[in-house]
Structure formats: C-alpha cells, structure tokens
PyMOL commands that place a pseudoatom at each C-alpha (Angstrom):
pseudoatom trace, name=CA, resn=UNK, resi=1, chain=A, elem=C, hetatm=0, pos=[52.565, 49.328, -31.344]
pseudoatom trace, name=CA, resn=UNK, resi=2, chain=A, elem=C, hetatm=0, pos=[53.337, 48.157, -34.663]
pseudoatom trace, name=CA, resn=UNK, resi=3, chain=A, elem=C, hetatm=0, pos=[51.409, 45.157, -36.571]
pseudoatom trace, name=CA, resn=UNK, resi=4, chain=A, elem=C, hetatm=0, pos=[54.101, 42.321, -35.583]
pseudoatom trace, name=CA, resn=UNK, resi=5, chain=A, elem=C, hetatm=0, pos=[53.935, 43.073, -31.888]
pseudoatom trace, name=CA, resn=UNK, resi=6, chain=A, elem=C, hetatm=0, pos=[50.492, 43.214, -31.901]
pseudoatom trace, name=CA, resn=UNK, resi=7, chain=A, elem=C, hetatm=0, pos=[50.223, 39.796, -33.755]
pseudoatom trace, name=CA, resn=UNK, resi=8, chain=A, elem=C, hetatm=0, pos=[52.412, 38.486, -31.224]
pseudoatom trace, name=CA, resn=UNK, resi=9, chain=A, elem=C, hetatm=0, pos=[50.385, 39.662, -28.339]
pseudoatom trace, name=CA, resn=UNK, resi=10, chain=A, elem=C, hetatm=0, pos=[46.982, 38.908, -30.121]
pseudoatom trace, name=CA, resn=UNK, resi=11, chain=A, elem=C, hetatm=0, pos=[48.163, 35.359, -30.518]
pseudoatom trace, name=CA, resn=UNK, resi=12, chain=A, elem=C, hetatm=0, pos=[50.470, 34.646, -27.717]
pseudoatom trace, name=CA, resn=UNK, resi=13, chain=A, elem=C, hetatm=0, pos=[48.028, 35.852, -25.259]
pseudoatom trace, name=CA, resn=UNK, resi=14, chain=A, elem=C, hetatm=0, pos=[44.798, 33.800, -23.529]
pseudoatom trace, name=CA, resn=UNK, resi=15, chain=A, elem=C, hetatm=0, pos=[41.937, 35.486, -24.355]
pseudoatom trace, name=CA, resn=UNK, resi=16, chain=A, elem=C, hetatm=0, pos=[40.945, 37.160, -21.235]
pseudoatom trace, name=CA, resn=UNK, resi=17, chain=A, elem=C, hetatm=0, pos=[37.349, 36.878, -19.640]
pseudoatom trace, name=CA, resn=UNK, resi=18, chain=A, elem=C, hetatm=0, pos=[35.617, 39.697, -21.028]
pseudoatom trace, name=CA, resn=UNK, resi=19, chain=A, elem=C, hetatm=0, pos=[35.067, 43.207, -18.791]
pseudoatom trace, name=CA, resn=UNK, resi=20, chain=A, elem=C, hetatm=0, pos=[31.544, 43.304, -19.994]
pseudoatom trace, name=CA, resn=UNK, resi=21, chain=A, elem=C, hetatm=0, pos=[29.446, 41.049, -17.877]
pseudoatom trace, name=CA, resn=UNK, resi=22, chain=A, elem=C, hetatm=0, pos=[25.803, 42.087, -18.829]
pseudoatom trace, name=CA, resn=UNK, resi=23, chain=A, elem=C, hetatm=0, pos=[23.834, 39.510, -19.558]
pseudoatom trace, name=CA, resn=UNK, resi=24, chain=A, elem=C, hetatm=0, pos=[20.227, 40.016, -20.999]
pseudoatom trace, name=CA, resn=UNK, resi=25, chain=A, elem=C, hetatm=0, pos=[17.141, 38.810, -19.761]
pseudoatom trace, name=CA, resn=UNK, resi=26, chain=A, elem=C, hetatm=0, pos=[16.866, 36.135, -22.146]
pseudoatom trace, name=CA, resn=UNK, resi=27, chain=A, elem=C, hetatm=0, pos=[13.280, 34.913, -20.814]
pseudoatom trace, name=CA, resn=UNK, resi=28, chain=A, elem=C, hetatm=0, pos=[11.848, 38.084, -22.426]
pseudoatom trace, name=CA, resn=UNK, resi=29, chain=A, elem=C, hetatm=0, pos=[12.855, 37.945, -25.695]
pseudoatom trace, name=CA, resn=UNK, resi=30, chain=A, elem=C, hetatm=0, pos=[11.327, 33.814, -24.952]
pseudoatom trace, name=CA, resn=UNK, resi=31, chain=A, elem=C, hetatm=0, pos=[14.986, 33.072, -24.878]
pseudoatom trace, name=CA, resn=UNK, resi=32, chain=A, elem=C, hetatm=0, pos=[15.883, 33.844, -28.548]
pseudoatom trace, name=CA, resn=UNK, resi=33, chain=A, elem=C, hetatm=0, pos=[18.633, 36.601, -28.571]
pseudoatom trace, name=CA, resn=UNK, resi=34, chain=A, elem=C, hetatm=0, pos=[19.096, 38.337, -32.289]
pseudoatom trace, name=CA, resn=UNK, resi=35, chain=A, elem=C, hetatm=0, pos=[22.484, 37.283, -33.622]
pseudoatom trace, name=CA, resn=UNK, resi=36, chain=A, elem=C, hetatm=0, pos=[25.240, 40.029, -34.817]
pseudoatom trace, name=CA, resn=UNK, resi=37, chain=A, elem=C, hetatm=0, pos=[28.793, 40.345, -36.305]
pseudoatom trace, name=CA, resn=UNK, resi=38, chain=A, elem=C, hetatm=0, pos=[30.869, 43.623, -36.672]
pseudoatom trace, name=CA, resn=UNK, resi=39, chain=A, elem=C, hetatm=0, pos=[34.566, 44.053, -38.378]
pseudoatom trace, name=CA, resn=UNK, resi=40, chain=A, elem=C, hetatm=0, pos=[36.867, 45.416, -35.833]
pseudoatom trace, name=CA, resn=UNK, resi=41, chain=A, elem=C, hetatm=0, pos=[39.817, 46.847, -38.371]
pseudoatom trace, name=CA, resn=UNK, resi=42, chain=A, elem=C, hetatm=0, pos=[43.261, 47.616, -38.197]
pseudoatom trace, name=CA, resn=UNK, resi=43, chain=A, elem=C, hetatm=0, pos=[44.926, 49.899, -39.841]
pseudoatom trace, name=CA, resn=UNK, resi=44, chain=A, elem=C, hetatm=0, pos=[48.932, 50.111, -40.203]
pseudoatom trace, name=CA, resn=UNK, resi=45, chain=A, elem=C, hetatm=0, pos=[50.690, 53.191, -41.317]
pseudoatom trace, name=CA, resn=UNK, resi=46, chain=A, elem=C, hetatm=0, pos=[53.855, 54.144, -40.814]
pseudoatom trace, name=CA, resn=UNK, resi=47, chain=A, elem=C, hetatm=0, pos=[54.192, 51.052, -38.506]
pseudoatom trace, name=CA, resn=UNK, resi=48, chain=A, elem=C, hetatm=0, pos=[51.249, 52.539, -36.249]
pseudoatom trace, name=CA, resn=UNK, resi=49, chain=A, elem=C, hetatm=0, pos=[48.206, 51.067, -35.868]
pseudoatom trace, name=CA, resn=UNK, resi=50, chain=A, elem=C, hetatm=0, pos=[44.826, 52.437, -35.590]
pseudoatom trace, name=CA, resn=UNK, resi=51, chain=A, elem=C, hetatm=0, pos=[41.298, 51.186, -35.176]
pseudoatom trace, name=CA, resn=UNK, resi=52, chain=A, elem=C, hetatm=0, pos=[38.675, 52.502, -37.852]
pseudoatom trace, name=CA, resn=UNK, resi=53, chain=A, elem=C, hetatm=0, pos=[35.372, 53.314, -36.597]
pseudoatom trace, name=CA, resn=UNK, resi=54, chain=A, elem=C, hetatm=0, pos=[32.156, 54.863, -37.818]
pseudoatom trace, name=CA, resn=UNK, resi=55, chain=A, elem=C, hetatm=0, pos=[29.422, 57.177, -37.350]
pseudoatom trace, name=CA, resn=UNK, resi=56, chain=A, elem=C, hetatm=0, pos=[25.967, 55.780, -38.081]
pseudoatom trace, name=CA, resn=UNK, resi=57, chain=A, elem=C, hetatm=0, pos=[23.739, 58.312, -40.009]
pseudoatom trace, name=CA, resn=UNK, resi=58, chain=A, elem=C, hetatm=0, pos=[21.791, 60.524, -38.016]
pseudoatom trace, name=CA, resn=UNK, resi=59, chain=A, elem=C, hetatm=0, pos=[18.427, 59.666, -39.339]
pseudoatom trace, name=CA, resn=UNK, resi=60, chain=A, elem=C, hetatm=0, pos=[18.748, 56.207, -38.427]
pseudoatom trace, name=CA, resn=UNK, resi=61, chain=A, elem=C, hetatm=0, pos=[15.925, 54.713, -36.202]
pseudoatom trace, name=CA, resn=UNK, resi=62, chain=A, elem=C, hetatm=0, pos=[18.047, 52.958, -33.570]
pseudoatom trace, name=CA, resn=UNK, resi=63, chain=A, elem=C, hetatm=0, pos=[21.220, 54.151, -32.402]
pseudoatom trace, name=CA, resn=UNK, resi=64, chain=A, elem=C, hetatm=0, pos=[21.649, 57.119, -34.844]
pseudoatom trace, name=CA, resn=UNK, resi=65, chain=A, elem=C, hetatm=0, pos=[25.042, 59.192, -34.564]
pseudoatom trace, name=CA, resn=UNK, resi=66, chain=A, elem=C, hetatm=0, pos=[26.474, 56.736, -32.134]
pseudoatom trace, name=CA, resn=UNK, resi=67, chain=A, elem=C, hetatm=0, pos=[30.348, 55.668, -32.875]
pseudoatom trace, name=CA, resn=UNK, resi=68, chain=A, elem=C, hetatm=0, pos=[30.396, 51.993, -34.317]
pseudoatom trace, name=CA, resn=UNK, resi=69, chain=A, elem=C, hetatm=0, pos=[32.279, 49.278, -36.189]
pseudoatom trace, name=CA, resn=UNK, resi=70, chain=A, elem=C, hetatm=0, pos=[30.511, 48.394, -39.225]
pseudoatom trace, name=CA, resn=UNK, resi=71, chain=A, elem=C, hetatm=0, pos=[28.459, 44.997, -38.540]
pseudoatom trace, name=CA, resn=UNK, resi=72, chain=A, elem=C, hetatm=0, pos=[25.202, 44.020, -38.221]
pseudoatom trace, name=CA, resn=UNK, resi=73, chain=A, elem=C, hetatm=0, pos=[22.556, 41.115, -37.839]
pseudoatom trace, name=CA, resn=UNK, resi=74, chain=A, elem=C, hetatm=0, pos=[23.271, 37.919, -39.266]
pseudoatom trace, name=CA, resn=UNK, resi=75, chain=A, elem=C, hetatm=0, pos=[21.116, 36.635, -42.250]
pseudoatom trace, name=CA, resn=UNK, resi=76, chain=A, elem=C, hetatm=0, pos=[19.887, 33.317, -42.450]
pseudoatom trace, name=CA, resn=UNK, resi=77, chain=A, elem=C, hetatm=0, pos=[22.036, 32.551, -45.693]
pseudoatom trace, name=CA, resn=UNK, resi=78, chain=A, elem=C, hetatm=0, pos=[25.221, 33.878, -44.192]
pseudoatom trace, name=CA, resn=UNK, resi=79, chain=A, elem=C, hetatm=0, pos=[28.245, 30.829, -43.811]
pseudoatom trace, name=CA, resn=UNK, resi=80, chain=A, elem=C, hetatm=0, pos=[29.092, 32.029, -40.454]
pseudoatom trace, name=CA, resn=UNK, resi=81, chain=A, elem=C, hetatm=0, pos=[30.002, 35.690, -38.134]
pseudoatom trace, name=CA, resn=UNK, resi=82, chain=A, elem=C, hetatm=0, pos=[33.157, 36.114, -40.295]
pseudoatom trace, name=CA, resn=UNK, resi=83, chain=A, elem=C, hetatm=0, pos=[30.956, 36.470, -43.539]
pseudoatom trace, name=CA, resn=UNK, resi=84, chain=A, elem=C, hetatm=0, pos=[28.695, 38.767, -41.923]
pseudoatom trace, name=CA, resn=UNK, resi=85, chain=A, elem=C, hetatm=0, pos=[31.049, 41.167, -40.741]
pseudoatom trace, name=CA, resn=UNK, resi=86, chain=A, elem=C, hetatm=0, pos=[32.764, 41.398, -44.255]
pseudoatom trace, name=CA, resn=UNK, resi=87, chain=A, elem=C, hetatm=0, pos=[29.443, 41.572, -46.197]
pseudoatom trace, name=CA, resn=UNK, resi=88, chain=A, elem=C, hetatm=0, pos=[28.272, 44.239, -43.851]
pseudoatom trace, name=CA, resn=UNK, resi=89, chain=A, elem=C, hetatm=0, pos=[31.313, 46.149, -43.951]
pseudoatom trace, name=CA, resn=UNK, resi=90, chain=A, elem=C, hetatm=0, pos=[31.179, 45.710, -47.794]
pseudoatom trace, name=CA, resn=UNK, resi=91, chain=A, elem=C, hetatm=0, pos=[27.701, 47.462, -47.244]
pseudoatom trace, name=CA, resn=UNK, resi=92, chain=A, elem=C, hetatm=0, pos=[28.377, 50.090, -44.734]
pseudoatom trace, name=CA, resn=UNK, resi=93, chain=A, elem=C, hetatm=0, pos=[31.859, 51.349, -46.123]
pseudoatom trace, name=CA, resn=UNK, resi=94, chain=A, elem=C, hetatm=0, pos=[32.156, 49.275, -49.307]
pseudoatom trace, name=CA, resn=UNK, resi=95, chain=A, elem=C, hetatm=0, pos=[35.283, 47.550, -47.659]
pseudoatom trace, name=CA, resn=UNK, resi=96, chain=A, elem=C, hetatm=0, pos=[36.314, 44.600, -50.667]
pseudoatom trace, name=CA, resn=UNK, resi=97, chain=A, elem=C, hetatm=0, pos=[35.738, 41.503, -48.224]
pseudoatom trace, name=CA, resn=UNK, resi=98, chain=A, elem=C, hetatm=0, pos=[39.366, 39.817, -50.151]
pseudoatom trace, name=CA, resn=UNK, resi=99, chain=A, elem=C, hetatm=0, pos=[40.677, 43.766, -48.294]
pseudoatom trace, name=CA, resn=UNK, resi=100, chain=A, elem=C, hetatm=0, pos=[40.274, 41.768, -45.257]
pseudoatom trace, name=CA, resn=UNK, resi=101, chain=A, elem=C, hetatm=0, pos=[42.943, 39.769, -43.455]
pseudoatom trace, name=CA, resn=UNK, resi=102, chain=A, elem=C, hetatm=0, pos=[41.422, 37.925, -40.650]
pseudoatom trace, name=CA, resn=UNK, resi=103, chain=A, elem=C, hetatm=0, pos=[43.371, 37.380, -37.258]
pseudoatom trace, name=CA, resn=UNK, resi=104, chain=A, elem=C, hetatm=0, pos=[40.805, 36.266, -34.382]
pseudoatom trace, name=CA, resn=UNK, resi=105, chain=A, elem=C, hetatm=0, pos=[37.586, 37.147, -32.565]
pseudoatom trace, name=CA, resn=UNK, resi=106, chain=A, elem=C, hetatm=0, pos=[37.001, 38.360, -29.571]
pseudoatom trace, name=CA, resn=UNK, resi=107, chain=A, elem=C, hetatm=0, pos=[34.599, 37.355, -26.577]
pseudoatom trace, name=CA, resn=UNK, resi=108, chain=A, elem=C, hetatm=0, pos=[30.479, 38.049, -27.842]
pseudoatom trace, name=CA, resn=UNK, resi=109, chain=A, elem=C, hetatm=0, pos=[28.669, 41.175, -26.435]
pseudoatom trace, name=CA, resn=UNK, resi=110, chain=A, elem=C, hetatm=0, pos=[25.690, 41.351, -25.360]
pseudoatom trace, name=CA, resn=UNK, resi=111, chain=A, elem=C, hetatm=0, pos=[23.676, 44.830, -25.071]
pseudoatom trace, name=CA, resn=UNK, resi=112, chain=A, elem=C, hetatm=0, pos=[20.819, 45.377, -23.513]
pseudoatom trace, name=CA, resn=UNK, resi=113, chain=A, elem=C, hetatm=0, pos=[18.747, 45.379, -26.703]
pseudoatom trace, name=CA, resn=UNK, resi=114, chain=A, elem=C, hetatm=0, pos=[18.548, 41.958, -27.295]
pseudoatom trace, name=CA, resn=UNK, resi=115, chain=A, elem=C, hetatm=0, pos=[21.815, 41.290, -29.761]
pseudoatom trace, name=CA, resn=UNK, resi=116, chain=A, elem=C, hetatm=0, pos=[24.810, 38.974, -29.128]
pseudoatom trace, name=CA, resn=UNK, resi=117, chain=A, elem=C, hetatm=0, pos=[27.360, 40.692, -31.082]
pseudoatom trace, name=CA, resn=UNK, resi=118, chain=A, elem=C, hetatm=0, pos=[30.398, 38.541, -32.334]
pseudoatom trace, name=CA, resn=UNK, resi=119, chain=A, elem=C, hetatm=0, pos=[34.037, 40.765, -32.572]
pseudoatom trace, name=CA, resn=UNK, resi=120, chain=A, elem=C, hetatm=0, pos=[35.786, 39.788, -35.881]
pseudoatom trace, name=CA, resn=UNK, resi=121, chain=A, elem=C, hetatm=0, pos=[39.163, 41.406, -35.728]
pseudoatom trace, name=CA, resn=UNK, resi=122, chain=A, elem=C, hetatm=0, pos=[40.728, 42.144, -39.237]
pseudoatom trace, name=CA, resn=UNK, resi=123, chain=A, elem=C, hetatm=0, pos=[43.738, 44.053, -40.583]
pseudoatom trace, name=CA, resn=UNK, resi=124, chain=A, elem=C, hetatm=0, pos=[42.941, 45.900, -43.689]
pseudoatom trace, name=CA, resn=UNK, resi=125, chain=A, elem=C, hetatm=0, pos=[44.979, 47.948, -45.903]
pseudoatom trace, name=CA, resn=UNK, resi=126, chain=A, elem=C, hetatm=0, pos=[46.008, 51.667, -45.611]
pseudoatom trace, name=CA, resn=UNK, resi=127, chain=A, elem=C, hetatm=0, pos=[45.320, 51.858, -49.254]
pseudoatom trace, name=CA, resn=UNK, resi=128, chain=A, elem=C, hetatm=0, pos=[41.712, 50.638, -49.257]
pseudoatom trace, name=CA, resn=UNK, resi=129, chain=A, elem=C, hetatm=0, pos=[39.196, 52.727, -51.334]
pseudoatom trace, name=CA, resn=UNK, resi=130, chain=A, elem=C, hetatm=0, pos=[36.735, 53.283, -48.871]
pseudoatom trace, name=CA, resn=UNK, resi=131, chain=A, elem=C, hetatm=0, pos=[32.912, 55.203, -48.987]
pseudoatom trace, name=CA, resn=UNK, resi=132, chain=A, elem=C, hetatm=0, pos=[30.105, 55.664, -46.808]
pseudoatom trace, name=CA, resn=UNK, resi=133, chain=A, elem=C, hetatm=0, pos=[26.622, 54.500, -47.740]
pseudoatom trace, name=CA, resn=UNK, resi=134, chain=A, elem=C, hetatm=0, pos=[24.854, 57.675, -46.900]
pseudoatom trace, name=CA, resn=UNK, resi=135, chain=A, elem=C, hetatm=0, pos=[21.915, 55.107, -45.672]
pseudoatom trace, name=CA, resn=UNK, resi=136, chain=A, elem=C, hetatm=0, pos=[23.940, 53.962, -43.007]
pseudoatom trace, name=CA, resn=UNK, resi=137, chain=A, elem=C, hetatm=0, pos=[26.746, 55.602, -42.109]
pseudoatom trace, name=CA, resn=UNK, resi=138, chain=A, elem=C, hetatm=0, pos=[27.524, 59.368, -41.641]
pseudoatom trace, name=CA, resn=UNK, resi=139, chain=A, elem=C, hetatm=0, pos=[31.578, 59.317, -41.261]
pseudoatom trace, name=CA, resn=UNK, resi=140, chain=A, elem=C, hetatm=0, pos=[34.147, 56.956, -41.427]
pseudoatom trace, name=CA, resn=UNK, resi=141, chain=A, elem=C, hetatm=0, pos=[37.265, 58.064, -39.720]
pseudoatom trace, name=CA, resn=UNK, resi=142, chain=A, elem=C, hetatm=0, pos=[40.693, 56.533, -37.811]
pseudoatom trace, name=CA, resn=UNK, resi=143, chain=A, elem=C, hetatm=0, pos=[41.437, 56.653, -33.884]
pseudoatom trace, name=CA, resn=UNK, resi=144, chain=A, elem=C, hetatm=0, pos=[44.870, 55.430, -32.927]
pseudoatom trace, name=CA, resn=UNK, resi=145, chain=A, elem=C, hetatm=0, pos=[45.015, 52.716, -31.073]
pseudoatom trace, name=CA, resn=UNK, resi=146, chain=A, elem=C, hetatm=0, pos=[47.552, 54.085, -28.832]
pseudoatom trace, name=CA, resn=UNK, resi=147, chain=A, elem=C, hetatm=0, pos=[44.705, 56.080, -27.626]
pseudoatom trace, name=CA, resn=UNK, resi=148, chain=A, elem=C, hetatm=0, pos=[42.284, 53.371, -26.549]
pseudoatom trace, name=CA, resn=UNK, resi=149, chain=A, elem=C, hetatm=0, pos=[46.000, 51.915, -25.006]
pseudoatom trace, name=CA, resn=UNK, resi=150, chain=A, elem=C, hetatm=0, pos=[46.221, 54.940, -22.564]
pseudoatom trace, name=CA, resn=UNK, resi=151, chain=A, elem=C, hetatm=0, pos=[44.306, 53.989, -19.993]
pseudoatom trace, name=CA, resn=UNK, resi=152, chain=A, elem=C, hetatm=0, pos=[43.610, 57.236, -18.714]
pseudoatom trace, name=CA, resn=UNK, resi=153, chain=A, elem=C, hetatm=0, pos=[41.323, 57.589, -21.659]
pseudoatom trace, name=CA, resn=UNK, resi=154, chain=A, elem=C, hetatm=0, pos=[39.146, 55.182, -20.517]
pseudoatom trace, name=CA, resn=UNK, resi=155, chain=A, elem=C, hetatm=0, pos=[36.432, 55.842, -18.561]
pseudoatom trace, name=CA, resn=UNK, resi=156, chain=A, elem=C, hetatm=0, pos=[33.130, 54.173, -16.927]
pseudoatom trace, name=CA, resn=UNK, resi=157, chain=A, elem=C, hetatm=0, pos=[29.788, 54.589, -15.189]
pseudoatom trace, name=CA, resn=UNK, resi=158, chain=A, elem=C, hetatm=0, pos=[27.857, 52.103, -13.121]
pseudoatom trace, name=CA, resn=UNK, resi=159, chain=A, elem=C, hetatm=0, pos=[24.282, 51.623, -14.342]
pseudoatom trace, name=CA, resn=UNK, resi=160, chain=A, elem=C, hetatm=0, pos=[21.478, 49.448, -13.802]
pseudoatom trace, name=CA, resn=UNK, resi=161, chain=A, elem=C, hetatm=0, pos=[18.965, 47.860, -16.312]
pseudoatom trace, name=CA, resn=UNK, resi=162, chain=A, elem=C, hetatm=0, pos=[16.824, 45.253, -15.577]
pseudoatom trace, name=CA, resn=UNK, resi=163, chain=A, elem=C, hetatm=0, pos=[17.833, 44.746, -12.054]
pseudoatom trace, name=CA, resn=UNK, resi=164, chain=A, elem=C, hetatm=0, pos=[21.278, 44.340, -12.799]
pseudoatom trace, name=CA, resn=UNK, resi=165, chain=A, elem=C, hetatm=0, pos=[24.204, 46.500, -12.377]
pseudoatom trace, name=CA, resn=UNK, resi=166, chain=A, elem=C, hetatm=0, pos=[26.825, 46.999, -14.889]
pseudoatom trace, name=CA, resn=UNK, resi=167, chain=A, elem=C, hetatm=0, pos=[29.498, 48.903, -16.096]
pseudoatom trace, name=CA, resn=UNK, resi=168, chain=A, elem=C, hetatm=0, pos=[29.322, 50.836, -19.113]
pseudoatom trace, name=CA, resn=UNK, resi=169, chain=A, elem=C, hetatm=0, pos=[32.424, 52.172, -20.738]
pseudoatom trace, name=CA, resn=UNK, resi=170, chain=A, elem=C, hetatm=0, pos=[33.705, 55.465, -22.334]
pseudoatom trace, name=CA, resn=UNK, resi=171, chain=A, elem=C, hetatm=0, pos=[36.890, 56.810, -24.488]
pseudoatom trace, name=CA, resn=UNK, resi=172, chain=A, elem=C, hetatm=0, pos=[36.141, 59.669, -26.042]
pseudoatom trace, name=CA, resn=UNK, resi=173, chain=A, elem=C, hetatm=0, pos=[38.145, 61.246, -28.962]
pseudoatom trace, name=CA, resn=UNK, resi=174, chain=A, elem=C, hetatm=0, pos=[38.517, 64.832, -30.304]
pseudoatom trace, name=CA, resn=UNK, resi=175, chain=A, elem=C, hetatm=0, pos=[34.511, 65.083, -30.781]
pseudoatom trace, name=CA, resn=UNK, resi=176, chain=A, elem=C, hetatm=0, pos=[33.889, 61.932, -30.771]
pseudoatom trace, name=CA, resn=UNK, resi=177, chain=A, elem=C, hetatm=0, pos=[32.268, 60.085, -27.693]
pseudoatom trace, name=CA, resn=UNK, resi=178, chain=A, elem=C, hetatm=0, pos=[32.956, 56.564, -28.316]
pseudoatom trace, name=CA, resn=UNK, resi=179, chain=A, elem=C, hetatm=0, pos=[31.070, 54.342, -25.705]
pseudoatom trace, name=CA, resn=UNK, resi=180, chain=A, elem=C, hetatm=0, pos=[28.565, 51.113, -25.362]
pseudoatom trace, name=CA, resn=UNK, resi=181, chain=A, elem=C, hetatm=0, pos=[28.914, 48.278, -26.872]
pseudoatom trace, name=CA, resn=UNK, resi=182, chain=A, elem=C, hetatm=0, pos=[31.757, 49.514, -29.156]
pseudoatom trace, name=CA, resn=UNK, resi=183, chain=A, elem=C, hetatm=0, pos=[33.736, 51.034, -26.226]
pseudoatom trace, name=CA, resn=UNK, resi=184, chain=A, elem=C, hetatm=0, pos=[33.134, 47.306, -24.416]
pseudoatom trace, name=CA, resn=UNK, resi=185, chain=A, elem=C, hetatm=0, pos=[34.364, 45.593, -27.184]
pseudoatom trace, name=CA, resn=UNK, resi=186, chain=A, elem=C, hetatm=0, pos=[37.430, 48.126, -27.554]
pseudoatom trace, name=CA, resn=UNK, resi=187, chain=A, elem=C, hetatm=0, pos=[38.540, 47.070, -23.862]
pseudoatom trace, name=CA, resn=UNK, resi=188, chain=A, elem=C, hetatm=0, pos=[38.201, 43.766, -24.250]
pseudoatom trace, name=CA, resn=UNK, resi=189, chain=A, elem=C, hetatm=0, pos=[41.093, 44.225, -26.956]
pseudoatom trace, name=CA, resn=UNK, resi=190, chain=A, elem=C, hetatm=0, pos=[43.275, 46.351, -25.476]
pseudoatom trace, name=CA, resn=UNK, resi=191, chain=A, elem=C, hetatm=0, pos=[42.916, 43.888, -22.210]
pseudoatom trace, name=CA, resn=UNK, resi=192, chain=A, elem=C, hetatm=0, pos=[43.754, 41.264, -24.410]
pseudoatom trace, name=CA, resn=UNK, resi=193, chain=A, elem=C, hetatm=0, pos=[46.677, 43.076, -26.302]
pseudoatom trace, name=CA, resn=UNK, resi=194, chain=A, elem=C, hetatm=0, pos=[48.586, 44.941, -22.913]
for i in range(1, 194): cmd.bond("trace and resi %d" % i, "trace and resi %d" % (i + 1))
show_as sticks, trace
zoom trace
C-alpha cells in the first residue's frame, strides 16, 4: 500500500467501532482513569509503508521488553494528546516533533491497568535521525505494514479480568511478539484502512 492510497482510505473511511471492547473498572481507580498518548508512525520507502515500533528496555518496572509505540502519560502542562505523543516520542527515540506529519487518531484504548491511551497516527520521514534513550527503550525497529494487513498474521485469545471477557490480540514478527494494547491498537488501523 503506498502513502496516497492509504491517505485515501484513512480519510475516506468512517472510523470503525473499535475491536477492543475492554472497559476498566473505573469505580476502583474512584473513577479517575490515568490519561495516555502514543505516536503511531508511518514510514514510506520505496512507496511501501511500514509501522515503526519499539522495544521498551528490559529493566523497566512495568511492561519491560514488551513491543510498543513510543507514548506515554499526559502531563498536566501538555496542550493536548497530539503534544504528548510528539514530546514523548522526542524522548523515547528523539523523533524532531516538526519530523511529524499528523493525519488522524484513532479510537482510545483502554488496558486493564488503568490508562486510556489516545492513537495519534503520524507519517514521518525515512530519513529521520533516530536514537534510543537507553532509559526507555531497548530497540527501535520497522514492521511492514503489509504484515499487520495479512490477516493470517493476526491472532487472538479470549481472557477474562475482572469479570469480564475479552479478546486480546497477537501478530508476531520474526522475534518479535507484538500483542496488548499495541497489537489492539494495530487492528483497529488496519480495520480502518482494508
């Protein structure tokens, strides 16, 4: 799929009810969920696109190794989700925020640890001078999006957490097992894109 037919889908297209239909407990957390943004980016080389992803540091408290999109919480001074996904990209991967061209959002994502995560969708440059903050993040690296289009390469388990039942997703890659929230959110675009 190359950048202009994606455009055209991404914008022609309704966006779709999302596939992930957790919903925390709310009443736990006395209602307050923590607030999140992550940078989905797009790549396009050679008139293919892919999806860049990372590997959180190992060391890492919560969620350590797992497959992500750079993101993160919101901070009280940030304008809005778009500005947090840039500034934490920026952090994670040092990705120049002006390296980011915008196109949409996706539906939010809730996971079962208490975050609504908001899907800012970007395309960013080939070019871009990219590095890893060894604090955060272990490996950045590129999946093709044709891969996450296959839909053979998507797989899913039914699982239940706090009395409810949900789905949760998989598409693994060479070594990598992609899955959670970032395998959720991955679905919900290619839904939105076939």
């Amino acid at each position: 799929m190359t950048r202009s037919e994606f455009l055209q889908r991404f914008q022609i297209n309704s966006l779709a009810a999302s596939a992930h239909k957790y919903r925390y407990n709310s009443a736990r957390l006395n209602g307050k969920l923590k607030q999140a943004a992550i940078l989905l980016p797009i790549i396009e080389n050679n008139n293919e696109l892919s999806i860049l992803l990372t590997k959180r540091a190992s060391h890492l408290r919560h969620h350590g190794g797992q497959i992500c999109f750079p993101g993160g919480r919101v901070d009280n001074d940030d304008a809005d989700f778009t500005y947090t996904a840039t500034r934490e990209a920026f952090e994670e991967i040092a990705l120049a925020p002006q390296d980011c061209e915008i196109i949409g959002q996706l539906h939010p994502y809730q996971t079962v640890s208490g975050f609504v995560i908001k899907p800012i969708i970007a395309f960013i440059p080939s070019t871009a001078n990219l590095s890893a903050s060894l604090d955060e993040v272990e490996e950045i690296f590129e999946v093709p999006l044709s891969h996450f289009l296959n839909s053979d390469n998507i797989k899913s388990v039914w699982v239940q957490q706090q009395n409810h039942h949900y789905q949760v997703h998989f598409m693994p890659y060479n070594h990598y097992n992609i899955w959670g929230a970032t395998a959720a959110i991955l679905k919900d675009l290619v839904d939105h894109i076939r």
